[in-house]
C-alpha positions as CSV (number, residue, x, y, z in Angstrom):
1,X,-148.2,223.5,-119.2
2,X,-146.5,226.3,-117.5
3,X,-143.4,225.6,-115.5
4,X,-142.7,228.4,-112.9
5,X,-138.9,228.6,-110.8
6,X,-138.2,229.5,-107.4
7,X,-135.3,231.4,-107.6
8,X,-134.8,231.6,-103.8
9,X,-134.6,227.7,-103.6
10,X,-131.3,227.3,-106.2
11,X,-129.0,225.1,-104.7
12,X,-126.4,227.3,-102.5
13,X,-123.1,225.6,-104.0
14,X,-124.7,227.3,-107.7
15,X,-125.3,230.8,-105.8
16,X,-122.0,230.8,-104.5
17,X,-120.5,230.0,-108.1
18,X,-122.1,232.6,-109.7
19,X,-121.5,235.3,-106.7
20,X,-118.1,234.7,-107.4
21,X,-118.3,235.5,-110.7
22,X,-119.9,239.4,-109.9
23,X,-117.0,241.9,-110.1
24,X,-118.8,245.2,-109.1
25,X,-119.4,245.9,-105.8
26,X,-122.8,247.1,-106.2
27,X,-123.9,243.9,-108.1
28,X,-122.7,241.8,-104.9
29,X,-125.0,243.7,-102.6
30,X,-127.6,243.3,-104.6
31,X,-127.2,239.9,-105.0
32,X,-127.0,239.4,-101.5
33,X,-130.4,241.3,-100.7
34,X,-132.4,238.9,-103.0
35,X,-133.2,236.6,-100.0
36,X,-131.9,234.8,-97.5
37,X,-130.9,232.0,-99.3
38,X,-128.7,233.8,-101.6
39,X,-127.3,236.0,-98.5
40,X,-126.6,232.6,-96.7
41,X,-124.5,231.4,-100.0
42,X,-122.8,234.7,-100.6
43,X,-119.5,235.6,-97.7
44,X,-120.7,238.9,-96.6
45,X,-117.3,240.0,-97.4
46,X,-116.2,239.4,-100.9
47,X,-112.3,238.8,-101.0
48,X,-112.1,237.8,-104.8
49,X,-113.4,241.5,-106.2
50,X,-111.1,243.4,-108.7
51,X,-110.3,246.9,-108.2
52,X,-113.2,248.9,-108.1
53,X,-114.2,252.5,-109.8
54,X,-113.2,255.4,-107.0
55,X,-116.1,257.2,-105.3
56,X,-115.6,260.9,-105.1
57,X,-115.6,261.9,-101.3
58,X,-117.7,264.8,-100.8
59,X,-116.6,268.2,-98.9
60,X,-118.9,268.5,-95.3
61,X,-121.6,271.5,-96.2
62,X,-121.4,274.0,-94.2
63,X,-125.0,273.6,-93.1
64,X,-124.3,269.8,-92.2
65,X,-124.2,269.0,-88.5
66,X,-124.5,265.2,-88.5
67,X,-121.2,262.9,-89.6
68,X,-122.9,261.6,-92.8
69,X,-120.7,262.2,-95.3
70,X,-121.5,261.9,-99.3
71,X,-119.7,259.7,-101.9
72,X,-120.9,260.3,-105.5
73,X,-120.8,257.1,-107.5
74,X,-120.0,257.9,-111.6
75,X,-121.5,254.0,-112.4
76,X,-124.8,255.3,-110.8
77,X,-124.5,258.8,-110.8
78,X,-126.0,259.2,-107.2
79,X,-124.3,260.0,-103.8
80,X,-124.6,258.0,-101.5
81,X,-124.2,258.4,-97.8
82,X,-121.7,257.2,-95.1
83,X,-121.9,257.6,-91.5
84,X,-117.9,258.5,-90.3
85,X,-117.7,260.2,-87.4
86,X,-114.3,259.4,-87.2
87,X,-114.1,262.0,-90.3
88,X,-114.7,265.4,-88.2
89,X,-113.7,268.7,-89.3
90,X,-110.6,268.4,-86.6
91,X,-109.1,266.0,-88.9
92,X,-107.8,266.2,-92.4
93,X,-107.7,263.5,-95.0
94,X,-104.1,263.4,-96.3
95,X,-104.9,260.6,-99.0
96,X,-106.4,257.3,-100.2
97,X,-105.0,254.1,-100.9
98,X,-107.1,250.5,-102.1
99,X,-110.1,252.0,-100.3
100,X,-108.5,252.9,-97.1
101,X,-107.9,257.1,-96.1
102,X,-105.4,258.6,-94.4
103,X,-106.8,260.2,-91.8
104,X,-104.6,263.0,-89.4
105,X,-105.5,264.0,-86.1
106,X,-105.1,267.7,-84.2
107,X,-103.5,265.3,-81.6
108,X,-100.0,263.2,-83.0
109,X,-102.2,260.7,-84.2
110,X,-102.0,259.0,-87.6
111,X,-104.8,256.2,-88.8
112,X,-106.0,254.6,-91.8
113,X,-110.1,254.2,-92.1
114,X,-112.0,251.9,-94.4
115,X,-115.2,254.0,-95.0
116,X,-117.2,251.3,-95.9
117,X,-116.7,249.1,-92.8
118,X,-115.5,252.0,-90.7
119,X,-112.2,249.5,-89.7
120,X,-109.2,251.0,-88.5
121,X,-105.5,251.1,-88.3
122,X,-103.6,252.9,-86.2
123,X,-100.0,254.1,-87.7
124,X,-96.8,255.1,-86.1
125,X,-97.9,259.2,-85.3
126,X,-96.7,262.5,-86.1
127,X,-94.5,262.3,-83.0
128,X,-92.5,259.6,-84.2
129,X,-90.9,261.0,-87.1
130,X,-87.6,261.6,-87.6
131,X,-87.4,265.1,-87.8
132,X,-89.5,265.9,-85.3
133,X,-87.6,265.8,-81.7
134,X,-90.6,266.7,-78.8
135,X,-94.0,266.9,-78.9
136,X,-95.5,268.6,-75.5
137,X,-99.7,268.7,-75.6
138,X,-98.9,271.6,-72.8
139,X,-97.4,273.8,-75.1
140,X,-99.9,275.0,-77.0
141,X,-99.1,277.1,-80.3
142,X,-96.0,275.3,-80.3
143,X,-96.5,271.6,-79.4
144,X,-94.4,270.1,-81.9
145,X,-90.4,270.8,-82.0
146,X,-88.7,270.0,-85.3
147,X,-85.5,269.5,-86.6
148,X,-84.9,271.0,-89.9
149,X,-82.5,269.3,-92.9
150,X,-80.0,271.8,-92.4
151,X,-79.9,271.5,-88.4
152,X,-81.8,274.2,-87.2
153,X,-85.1,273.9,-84.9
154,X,-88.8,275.1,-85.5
155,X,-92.0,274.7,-83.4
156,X,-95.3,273.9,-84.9
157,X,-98.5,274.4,-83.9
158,X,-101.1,271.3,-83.6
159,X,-103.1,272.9,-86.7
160,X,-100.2,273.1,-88.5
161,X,-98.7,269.9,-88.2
162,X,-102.3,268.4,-89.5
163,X,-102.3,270.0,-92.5
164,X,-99.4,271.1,-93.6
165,X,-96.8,268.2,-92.2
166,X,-98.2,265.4,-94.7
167,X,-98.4,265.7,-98.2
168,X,-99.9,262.5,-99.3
169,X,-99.4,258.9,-98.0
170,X,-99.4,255.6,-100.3
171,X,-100.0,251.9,-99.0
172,X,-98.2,249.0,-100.4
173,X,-101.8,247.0,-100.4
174,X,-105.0,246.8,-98.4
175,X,-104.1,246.7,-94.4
176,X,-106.1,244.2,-93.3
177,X,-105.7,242.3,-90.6
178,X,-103.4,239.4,-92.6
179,X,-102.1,241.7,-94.5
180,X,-98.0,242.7,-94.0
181,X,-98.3,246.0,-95.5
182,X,-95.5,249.4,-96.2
183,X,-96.8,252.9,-96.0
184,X,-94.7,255.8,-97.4
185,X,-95.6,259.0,-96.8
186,X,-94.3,262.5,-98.6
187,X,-93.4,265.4,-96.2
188,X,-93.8,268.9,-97.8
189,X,-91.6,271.3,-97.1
190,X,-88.3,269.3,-97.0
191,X,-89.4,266.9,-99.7
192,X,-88.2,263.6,-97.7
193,X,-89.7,260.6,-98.1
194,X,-91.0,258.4,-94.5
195,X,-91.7,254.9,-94.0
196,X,-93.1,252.4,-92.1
197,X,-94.1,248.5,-92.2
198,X,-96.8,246.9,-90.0
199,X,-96.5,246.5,-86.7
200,X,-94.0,249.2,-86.6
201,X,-93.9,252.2,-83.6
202,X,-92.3,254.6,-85.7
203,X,-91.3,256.3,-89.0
204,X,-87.8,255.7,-90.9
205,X,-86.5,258.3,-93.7
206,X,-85.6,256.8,-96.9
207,X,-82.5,259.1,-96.7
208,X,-81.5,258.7,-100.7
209,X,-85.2,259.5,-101.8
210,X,-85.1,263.5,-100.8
211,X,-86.8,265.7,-103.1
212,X,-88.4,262.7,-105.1
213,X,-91.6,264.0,-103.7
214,X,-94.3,265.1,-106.4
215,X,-95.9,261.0,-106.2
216,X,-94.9,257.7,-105.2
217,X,-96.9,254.6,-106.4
218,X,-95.8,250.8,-105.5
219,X,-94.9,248.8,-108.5
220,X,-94.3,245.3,-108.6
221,X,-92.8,245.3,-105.0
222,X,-91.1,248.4,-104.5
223,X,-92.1,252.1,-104.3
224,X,-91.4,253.9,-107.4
225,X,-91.1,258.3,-106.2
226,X,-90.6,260.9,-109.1
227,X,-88.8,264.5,-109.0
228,X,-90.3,267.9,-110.8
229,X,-88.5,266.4,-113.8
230,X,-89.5,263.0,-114.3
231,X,-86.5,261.1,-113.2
232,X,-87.2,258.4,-110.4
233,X,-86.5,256.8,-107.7
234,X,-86.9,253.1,-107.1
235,X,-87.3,252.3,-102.8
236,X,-86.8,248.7,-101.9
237,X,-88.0,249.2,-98.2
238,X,-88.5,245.4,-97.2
239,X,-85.0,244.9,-95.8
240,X,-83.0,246.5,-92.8
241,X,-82.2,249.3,-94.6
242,X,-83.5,250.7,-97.5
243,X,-82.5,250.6,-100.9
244,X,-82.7,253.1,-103.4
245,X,-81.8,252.9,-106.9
246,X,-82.4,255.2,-109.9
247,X,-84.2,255.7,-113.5
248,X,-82.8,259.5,-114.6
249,X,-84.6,260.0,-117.8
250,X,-83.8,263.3,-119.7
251,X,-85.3,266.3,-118.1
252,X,-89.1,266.9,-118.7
253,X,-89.5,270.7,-118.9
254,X,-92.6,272.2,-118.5
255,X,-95.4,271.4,-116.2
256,X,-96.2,272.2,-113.1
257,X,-97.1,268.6,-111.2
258,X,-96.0,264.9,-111.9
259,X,-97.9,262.0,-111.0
260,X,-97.1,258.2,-111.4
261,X,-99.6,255.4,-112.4
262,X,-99.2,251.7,-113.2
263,X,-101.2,251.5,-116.4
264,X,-101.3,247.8,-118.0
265,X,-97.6,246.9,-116.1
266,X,-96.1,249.9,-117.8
267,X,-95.4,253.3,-115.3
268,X,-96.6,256.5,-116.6
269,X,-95.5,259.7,-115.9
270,X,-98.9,262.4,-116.4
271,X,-98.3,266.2,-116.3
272,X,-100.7,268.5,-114.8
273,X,-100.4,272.4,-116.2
274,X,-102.4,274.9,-113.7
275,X,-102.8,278.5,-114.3
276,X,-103.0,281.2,-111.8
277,X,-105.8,283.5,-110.7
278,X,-105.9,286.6,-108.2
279,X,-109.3,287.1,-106.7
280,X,-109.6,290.0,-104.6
281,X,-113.1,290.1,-102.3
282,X,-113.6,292.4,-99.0
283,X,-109.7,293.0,-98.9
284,X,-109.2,289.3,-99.2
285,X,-106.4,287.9,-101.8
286,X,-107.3,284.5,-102.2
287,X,-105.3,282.5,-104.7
288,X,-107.2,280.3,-107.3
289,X,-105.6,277.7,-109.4
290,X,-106.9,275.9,-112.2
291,X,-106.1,272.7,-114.2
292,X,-105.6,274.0,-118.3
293,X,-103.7,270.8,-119.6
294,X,-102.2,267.1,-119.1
295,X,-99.5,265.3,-120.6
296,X,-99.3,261.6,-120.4
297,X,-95.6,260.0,-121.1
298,X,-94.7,255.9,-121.3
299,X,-91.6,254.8,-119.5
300,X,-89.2,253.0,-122.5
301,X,-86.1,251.6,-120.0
302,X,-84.4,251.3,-123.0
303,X,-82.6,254.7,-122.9
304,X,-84.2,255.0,-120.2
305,X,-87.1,257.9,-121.2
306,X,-90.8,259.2,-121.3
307,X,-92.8,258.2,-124.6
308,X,-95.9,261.3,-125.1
309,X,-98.6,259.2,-125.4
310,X,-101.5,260.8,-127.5
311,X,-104.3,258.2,-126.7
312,X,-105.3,255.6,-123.6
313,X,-107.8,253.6,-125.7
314,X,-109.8,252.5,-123.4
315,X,-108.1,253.0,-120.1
316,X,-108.8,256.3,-117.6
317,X,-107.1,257.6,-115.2
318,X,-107.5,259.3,-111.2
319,X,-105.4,261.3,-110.3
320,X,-105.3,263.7,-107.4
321,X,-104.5,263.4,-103.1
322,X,-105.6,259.3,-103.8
323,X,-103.0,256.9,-104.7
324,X,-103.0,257.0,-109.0
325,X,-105.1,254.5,-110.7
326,X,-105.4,253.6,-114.1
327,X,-108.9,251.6,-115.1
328,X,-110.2,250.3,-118.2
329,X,-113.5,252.0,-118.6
330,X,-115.5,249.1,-120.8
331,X,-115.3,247.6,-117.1
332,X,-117.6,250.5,-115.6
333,X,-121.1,251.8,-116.4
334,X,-120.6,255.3,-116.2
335,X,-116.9,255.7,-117.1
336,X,-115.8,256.9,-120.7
337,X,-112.1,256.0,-121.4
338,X,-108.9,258.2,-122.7
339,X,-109.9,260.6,-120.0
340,X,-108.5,261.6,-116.7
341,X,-110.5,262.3,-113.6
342,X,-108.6,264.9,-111.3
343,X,-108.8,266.5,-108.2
344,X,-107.7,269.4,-106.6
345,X,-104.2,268.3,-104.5
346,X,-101.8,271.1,-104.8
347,X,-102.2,273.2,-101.5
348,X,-100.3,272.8,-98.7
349,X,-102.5,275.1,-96.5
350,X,-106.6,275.1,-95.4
351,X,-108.3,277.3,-97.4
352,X,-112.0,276.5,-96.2
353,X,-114.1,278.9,-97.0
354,X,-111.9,280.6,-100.1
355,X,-113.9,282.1,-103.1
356,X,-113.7,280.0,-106.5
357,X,-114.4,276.4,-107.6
358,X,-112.6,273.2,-106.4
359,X,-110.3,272.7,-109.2
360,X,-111.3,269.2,-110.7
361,X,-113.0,267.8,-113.6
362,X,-112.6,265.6,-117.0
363,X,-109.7,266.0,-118.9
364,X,-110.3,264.5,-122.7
365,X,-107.3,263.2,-123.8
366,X,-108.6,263.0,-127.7
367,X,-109.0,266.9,-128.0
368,X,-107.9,268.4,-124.9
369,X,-111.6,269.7,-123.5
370,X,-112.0,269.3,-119.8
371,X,-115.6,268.4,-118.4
372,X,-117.1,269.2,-115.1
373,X,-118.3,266.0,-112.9
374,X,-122.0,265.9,-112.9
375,X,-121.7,266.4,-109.0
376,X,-120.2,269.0,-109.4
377,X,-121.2,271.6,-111.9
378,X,-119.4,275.0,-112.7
379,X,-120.0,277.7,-110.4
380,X,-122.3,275.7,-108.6
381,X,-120.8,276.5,-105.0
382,X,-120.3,279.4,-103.3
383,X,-116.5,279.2,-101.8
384,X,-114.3,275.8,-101.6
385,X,-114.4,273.8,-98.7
386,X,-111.5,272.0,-97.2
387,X,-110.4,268.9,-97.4
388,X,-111.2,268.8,-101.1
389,X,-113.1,266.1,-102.7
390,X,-110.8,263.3,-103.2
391,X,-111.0,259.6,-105.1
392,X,-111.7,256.9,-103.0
393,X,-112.0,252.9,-103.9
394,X,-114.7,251.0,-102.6
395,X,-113.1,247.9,-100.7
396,X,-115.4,245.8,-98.4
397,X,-111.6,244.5,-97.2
């Protein structure tokens, strides 16, 4: 005698168990679309997922007129499609941090965007800085005044201010609506560090912290900045004032970016080497970089100084204008390990529209070969497009 099962009709404290026990993001929305009965057992909004595998965020085509933008997926290898308005082209993405972008305005203002859920969160705006002492709207070409580190004054246009003010913004942890987070953003140009906390109408300098500007991540409840040579700067930003305190390892020559990640409670330091090219098209010079090599180095506070590391085992690494993560790739369909995914981050100016490739790819740690991303295939586009692509983690929070 056959015995059949109705799936739908499993008791709902069960189905809620075992959504609990999904940790991809994808796997919880197809659970969810079984039925109704496992819908009705599942929160629509998991809180207890891990950190997820970053979407690449797709450039806008210059042929696309609607505000769908694309996300390619390595688990899946597909793109999928948002609907973000609130991503036009007269705003600029100035980073990403656990799943939430930075998004900067033509006007002063400054918000964070969960593409997924579309939520947002309004920040303290350009206006409020330090530095900068007027903004007039009326003024235009020179709306912004600024103050510079040596006491003289500048205008700025409002173009300029979006992309060129902010380098790259990082978030102390997912701003949701319970959530007391710090945001700490990296000024080009003068190389100061800004912060704020929630609930905050204005930006504060971490006035110890100048010219520890190539990253910042947050570590075990402070912000952690490197210099051009690998020594650091630990920010305790939670009191009055701010603290600062510092790890000087011996020089690290050579290189032409750092980045910091948090790999397995350890902090790496991982070197990006770029190489120069000149292309000259209809009287245009447009300047082309791309990425030749990385160096990855382990912190040892017993000196202190950076360890070359010549494998990640199973770990990988994104890197780029989104806050640096470090993954283990056995956790992700898709992801191969001792490799670093990488974006293009290093210009401080729009380039839309320039000849040559987006600079970003695979970089095989084991023997040094760099891969193109299957979205994204060599000398597959015809100019780059700004923003550049850019990592971005899937968070339904």
């Amino acid at each position: 005698m056959s015995t059949t099962v109705d799936w739908s009709e499993l008791p709902p404290e069960l189905l809620h168990t075992i959504s609990t026990k999904l940790t991809i993001l994808l796997d919880y929305v197809r659970f969810r679309s079984v039925c109704f009965n496992w819908r009705f057992s599942a929160p629509k909004t998991p809180t207890h997922l891990p950190c997820q595998l970053p979407w690449l965020m797709l450039p806008k085509s210059r042929t696309q007129n609607t505000h769908r933008r694309g996300f390619y997926s390595l688990s899946d290898n597909k793109v999928y499609f948002l609907n973000l308005p609130e991503v036009s082209n007269r705003r600029r993405r100035c980073g990403s941090s656990h799943g939430w972008l930075v998004i900067l305005d033509e006007t002063p203002a400054v918000f964070l965007l969960n593409p997924l859920t579309r939520s947002k969160v309004h920040l303290p705006p350009l206006s409020k800085f330090p530095n900068v002492t007027g903004f007039n709207f009326y003024d235009v070409g020179r709306e912004y005044s600024l103050r510079t580190p040596n006491g003289d004054f500048y205008t700025c246009s409002l173009k300029e201010m979006r992309d060129s003010f902010i380098k790259k913004l990082i978030l102390s942890k997912s701003p949701r609506d319970e959530s007391d987070y710090m945001a700490v953003a990296i000024l080009n140009q003068t190389g100061d560090l800004a912060y704020c906390r929630k609930g905050e109408d204005c930006w504060r300098f971490i006035e110890d912290a100048q010219s520890y500007c190539e990253d910042v991540i947050y570590y075990k409840g402070l912000f952690y900045a490197v210099n051009k040579f690998g020594a650091i700067a630990v920010c305790d930003i939670r009191g009055t004032l701010p603290k600062v305190s510092y790890i000087d390892t011996p020089r690290q020559i050579g290189g032409d970016m750092q980045y910091l990640v948090n790999y397995s409670d350890e902090v790496l330091l991982v070197t990006r080497y770029l190489e120069l090219e000149f292309d000259v098209d209809h009287y245009q010079l447009d300047i082309i970089y791309n990425t030749t090599e990385f160096q990855v180095f382990r912190l040892n506070l017993n000196g202190p100084k950076w360890e070359i590391m010549t494998s990640l085992n199973d770990k990988v690494l994104f890197v780029g204008e989104n806050s640096s993560l470090a993954l283990c790739a056995s956790d992700f369909p898709g992801c191969e390990g001792n490799r670093i995914y990488y974006t293009d981050d290093y210009s401080e100016w729009n380039y839309d529209g320039v000849n040559g490739d987006h600079d970003l790819g695979v970089y095989n740690i084991e023997d040094g070969s760099i891969e193109a991303l299957p979205c994204y295939p060599r000398n597959s586009y015809s100019g780059r497009r700004w923003p550049p692509p850019i990592w971005v983690t899937p968070n339904p929070c």
